[in-house]
C-alpha positions, 0 to 999 in steps of 0.5 A: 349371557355367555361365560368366560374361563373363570366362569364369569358371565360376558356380556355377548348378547348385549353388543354395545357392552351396555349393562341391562339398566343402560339398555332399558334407558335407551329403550325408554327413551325410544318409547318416548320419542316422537310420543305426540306422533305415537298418539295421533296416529292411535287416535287416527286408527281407534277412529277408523276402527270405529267404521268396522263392525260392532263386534269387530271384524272377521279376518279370513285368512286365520292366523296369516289376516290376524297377524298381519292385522295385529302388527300393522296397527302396531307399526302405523303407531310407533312409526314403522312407516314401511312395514305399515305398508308392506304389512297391510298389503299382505294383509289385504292379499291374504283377506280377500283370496281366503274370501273367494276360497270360501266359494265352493262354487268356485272351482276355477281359482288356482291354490296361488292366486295372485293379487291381480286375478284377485281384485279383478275377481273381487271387481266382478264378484262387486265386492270391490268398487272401481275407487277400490280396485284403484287404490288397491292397485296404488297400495300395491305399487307402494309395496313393490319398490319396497320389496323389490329394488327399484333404480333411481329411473324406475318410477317406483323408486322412493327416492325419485318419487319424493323428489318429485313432489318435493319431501323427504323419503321418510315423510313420503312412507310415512305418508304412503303408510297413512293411505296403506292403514286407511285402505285396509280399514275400509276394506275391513268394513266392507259388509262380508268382513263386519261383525255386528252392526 
């Protein structure tokens, strides 16, 4: 809150003049929408959860792995689709080139590594399989047109791609952020990362 020159409060930081009651009405009712989708996907992601470890899973990665972790399961729950995404390929890129850094064996990995030279290094180490090289390679090219711009005839571009298989833009992230949430699951609970049983 800001003060005017009689040294009555403005309501600045609030731009559409709502009072604070208004606002968490509004957010209420936020929270409300689309509630039945908010508990499916939750269900969905406890039941993919249940595929890690007993006590979990290990994030190399420190607090780069962990947050990323934290906030797509949060994303993927209150459907922001495209964060979902890009959160759980940063996620992925971050996990597995911390895990190779672990190796004091390997000294020929540059201090950046990118993604490539990491899952064709993760391929040889037989951390990944082929079916995971793919789709780690898929979620990759999910995340790029939404980082990077993609014209119409680029065939990375959202709105081409929906076009193709006939849905809405929005309905093909959201689908895009089921597979990105379920590939990063899996790898989660490859036996390097599990913890427990």
């Amino acid at each position: 809150m800001t003060s005017d020159e009689n040294g009555q409060n403005a309501k600045a930081d609030l731009p559409s003049g709502d009072s604070d009651l208004d606002a968490a009405s509004h957010l209420l009712a936020d929270l409300h929408c689309d509630l039945p989708g908010k508990v499916t996907r939750f269900r969905h992601l406890a039941d993919l959860c249940g595929t890690l470890g007993s006590q979990g899973t290990i994030l190399f990665g420190g607090s780069t792995t962990f947050t990323a972790w934290t906030e797509a399961r949060s994303s993927f729950v209150h459907g922001n689709f495209a964060a979902t995404v890009l959160l759980c390929q940063s996620l992925l890129e971050s996990l597995l080139a911390a895990f190779l850094h672990l190796d004091p064996m390997k000294d020929d990995l540059p201090p950046r590594i990118a993604f490539r030279d990491t899952l064709m290094r993760c391929q040889d180490e037989n951390l990944i399989s082929g079916q995971d090289l793919g789709d780690l390679e898929r979620l990759m090219g999910l995340r790029n047109p939404l980082s990077h711009f993609r014209p119409v005839a680029d065939d990375q571009n959202i709105v081409r791609r929906a076009m193709m298989v006939g849905i809405h833009p929005d309905a093909l992230i959201e689908q895009d952020a089921w597979f990105a949430i379920d590939i990063t699951v899996r790898m989660l609970a490859k036996p390097p990362f599990r913890l427990g049983r």
